[in-house]
C-alpha positions as CSV (number, residue, x, y, z in Angstrom):
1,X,78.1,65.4,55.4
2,X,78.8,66.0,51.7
3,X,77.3,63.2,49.7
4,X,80.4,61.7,47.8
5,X,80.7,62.0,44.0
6,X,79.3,59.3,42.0
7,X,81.8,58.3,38.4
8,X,80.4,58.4,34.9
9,X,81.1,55.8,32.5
10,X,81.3,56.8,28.9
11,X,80.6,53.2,27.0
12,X,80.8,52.1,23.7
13,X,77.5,49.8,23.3
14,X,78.9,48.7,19.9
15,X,77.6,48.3,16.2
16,X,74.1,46.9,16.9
17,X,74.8,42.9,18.0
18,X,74.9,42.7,21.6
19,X,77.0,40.2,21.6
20,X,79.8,42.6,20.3
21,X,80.0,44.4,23.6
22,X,83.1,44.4,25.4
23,X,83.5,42.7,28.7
24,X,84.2,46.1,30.9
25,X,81.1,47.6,29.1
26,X,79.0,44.8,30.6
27,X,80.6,45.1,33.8
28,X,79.7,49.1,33.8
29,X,75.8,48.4,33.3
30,X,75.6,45.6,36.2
31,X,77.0,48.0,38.5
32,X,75.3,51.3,37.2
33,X,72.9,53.1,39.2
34,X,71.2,55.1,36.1
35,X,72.0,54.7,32.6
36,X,71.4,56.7,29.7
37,X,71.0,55.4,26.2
38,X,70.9,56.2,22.7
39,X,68.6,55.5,20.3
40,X,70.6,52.9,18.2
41,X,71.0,50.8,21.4
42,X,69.8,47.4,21.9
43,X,67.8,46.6,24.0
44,X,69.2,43.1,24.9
45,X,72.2,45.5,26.3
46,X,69.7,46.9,29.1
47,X,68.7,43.2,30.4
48,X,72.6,43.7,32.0
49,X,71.5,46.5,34.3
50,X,70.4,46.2,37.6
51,X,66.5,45.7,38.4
52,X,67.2,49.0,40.9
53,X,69.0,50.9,37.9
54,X,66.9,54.2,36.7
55,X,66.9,54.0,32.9
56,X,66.6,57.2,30.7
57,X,66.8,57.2,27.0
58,X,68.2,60.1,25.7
59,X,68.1,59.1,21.9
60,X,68.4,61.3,19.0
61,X,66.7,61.1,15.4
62,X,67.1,62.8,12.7
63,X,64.0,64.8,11.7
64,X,62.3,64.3,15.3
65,X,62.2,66.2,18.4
66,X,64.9,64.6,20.9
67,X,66.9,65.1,24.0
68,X,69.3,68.2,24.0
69,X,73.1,67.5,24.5
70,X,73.5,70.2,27.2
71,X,70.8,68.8,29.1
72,X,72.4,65.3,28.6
73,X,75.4,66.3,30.1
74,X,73.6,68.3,33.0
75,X,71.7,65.2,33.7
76,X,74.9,63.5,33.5
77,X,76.6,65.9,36.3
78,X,73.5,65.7,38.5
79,X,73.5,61.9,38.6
80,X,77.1,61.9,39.5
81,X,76.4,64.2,42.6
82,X,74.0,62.4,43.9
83,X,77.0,59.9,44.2
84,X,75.6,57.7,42.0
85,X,77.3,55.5,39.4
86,X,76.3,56.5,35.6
87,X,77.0,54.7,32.5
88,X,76.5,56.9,29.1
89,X,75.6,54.5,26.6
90,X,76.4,55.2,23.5
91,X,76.0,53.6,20.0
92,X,79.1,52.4,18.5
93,X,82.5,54.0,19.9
94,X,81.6,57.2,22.3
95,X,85.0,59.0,20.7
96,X,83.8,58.2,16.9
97,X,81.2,60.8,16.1
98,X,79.1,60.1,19.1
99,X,80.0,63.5,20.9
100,X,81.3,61.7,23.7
101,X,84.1,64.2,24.3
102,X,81.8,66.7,24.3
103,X,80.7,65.1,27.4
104,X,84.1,64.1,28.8
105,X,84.5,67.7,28.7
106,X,81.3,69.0,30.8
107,X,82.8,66.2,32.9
108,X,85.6,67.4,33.3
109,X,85.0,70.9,33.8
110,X,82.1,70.2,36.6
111,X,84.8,68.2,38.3
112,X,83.3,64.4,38.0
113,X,84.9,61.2,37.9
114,X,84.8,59.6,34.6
115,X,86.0,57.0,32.7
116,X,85.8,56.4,28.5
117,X,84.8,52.9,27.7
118,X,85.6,52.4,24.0
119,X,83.1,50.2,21.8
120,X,83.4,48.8,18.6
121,X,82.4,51.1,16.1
122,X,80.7,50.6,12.8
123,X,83.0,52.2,10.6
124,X,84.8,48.9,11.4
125,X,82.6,46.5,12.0
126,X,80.2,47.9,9.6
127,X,82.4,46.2,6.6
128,X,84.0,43.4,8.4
129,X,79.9,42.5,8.2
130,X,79.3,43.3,4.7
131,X,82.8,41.1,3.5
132,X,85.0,44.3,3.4
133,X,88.3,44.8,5.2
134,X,88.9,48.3,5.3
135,X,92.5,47.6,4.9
136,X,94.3,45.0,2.3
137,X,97.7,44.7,1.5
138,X,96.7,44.6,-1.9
139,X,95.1,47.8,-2.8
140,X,94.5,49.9,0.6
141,X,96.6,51.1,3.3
142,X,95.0,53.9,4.7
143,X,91.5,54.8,5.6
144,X,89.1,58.0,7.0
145,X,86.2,58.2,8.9
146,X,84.2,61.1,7.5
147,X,80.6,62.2,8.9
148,X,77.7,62.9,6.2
149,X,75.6,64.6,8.6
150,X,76.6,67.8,7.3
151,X,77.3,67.5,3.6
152,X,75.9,70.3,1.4
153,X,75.8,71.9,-1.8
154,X,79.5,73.7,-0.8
155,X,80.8,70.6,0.4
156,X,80.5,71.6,4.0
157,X,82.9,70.8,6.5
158,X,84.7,67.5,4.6
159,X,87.0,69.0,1.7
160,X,85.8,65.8,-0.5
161,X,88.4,66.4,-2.7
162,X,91.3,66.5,-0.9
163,X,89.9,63.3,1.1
164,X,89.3,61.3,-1.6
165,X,92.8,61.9,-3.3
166,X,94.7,60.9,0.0
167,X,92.9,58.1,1.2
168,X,92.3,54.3,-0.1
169,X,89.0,53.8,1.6
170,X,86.3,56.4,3.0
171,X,84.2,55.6,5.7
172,X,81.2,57.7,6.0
173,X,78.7,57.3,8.8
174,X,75.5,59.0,8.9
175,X,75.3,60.1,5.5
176,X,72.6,58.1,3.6
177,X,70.4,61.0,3.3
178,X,73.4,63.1,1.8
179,X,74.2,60.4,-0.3
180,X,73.8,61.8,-3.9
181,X,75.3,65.3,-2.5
182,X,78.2,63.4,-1.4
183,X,78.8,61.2,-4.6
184,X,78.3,64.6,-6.5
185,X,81.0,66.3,-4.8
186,X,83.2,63.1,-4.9
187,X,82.7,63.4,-9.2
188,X,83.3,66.9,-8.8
189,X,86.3,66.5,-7.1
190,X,87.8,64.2,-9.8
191,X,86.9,60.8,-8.2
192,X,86.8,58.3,-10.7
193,X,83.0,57.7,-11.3
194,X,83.7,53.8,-11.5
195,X,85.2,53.7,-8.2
196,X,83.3,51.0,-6.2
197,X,80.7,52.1,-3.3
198,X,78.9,49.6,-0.4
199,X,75.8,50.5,1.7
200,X,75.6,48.4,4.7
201,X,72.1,49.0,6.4
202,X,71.4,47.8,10.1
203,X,75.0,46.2,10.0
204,X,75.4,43.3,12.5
205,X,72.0,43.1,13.1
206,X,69.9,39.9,11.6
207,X,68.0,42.9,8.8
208,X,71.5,43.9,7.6
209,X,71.0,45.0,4.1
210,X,74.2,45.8,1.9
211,X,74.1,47.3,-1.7
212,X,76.9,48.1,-4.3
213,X,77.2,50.2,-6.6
214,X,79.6,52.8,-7.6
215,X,80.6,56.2,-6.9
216,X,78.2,57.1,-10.1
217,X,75.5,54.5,-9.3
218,X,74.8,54.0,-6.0
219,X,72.7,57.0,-5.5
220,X,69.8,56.0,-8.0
221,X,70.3,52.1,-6.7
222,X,69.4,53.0,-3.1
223,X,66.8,54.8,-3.9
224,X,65.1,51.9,-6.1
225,X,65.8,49.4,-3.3
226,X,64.7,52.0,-0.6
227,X,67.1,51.8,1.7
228,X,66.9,53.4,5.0
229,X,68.9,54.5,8.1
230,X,71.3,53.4,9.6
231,X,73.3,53.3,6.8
232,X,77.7,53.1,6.5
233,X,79.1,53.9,2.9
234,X,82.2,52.7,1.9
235,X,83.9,53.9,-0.9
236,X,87.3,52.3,-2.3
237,X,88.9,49.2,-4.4
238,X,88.7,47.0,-0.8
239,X,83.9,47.2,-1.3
240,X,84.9,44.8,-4.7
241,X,86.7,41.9,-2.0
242,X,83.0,42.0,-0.5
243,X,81.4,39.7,-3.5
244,X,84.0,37.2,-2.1
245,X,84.5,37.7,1.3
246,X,81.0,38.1,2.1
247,X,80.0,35.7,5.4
248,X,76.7,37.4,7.2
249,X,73.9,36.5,4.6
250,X,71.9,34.4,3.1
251,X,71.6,35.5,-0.5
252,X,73.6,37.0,-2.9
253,X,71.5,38.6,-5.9
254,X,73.4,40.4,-9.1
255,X,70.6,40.7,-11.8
256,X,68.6,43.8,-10.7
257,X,64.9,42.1,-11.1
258,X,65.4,40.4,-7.9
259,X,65.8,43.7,-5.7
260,X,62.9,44.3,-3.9
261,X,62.2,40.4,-3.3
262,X,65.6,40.0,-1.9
263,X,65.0,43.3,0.7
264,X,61.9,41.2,1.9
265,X,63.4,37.9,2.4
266,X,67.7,37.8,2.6
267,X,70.0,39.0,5.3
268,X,72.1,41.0,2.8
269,X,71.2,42.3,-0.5
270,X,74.6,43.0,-3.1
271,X,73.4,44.0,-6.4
272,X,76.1,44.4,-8.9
């Protein structure tokens, strides 16, 4: 007799709390048979699964050898028909730059049961963090998500431009490593080199690290302060509400001698 088709569960594992999330997530990795994570998971989000669950971390890095996405979703597909039950756990949202339709789509094709799970993803909660509501009544009433990953010289993929002239507030995720290229093309563009910028580094998390600057600045700030990924940049009028809306830290430093003190010992760095 035909072994009957396991279901995949595409799930959102959130910003980095584990706390943040969602209840149906939860309920996915108790009843999972195998799970495969990323690297930005948490662990805490594992102690959920089953002592009989097979975990396989599937992480990638950039600059390091890691696991392919075509052999992600084969594994995926070959979990499924040993009728087992699969979550995919994925950093963040699974539908926000974390190739999850890519998946949904091998799924798909292969003919397995699958469900999306949606998380809460750091181009949201990456700000409401840091102090920074990505919307405001008062000065911004549209946003876009943009990836860095692939910024160049050219501008790449992203026409920085046209983004920056339609848009009150830019979200761009995985981008610290681009991040002068980016701000370049932004100046290039015509954006107005006093327009404000926030890095938020290991947001939710008890290290979160934020730094502002401006669309002229920021680059040369991160790299005094050293920051590192993970890393969200925001760029718009909303990153200046952060000096008052600010709620996860401990310290707040504006005088520039206090940097790398401040990295060492606070939950949140803003340099003005």
């Amino acid at each position: 007799m035909a072994t009957r088709l396991g279901t995949v569960y595409l799930v959102g594992a959130g910003p980095g709390d584990p706390d943040l999330l969602t209840l149906k997530g939860k309920k996915c990795l108790e009843q999972a048979h195998a799970i495969l994570y990323d690297q930005l998971v948490s662990d805490d989000l594992l102690e959920h699964a089953a002592e009989s669950a097979e975990l396989i971390y599937v992480g990638k890095q950039a600059g390091k050898q890691c696991a392919n996405q075509r052999a992600i979703e084969e594994l995926l597909i070959r979990k499924a028909r040993e009728g087992k039950i699969v979550v995919r756990l994925k950093g963040g949202d699974p539908f926000v730059f974390g190739r999850g339709g890519e998946e949904a789509a091998a799924l798909k094709r292969a003919g397995i049961p699958y469900e999306i799970v949606p998380g809460v993803s750091s181009a949201i909660a990456a700000p409401a963090y840091a102090g920074i509501p990505v919307t405001h009544r008062s000065c911004a009433s549209s946003v876009a998500i943009v990836t860095g990953h692939k910024a160049s010289s050219s501008g790449g993929q992203i026409k920085w431009g046209e983004v920056a002239r339609s848009v009150d507030t830019l979200v761009i995720l995985m981008g610290l490593r681009n991040l002068k290229k980016i701000m370049n093309r932004l100046l290039e563009s015509g954006c107005e080199p006093q327009r404000p910028v926030a890095l938020i580094h290991s947001a939710t998390r008890p290290s979160q690290k934020s730094l502002l600057g401006t669309v002229q600045t920021i680059a040369d700030l991160a790299e005094e302060a050293k920051f590192r990924s993970p890393t969200v940049i925001v760029v718009g009028e909303v990153v200046r509400l952060g000096r008052e809306l600010h709620w996860f830290s401990q310290t707040v430093i504006n005088d520039r001698s206090g940097i790398m003190k401040a990295l060492e010992n606070s939950a949140e760095l803003v340099i003005g």
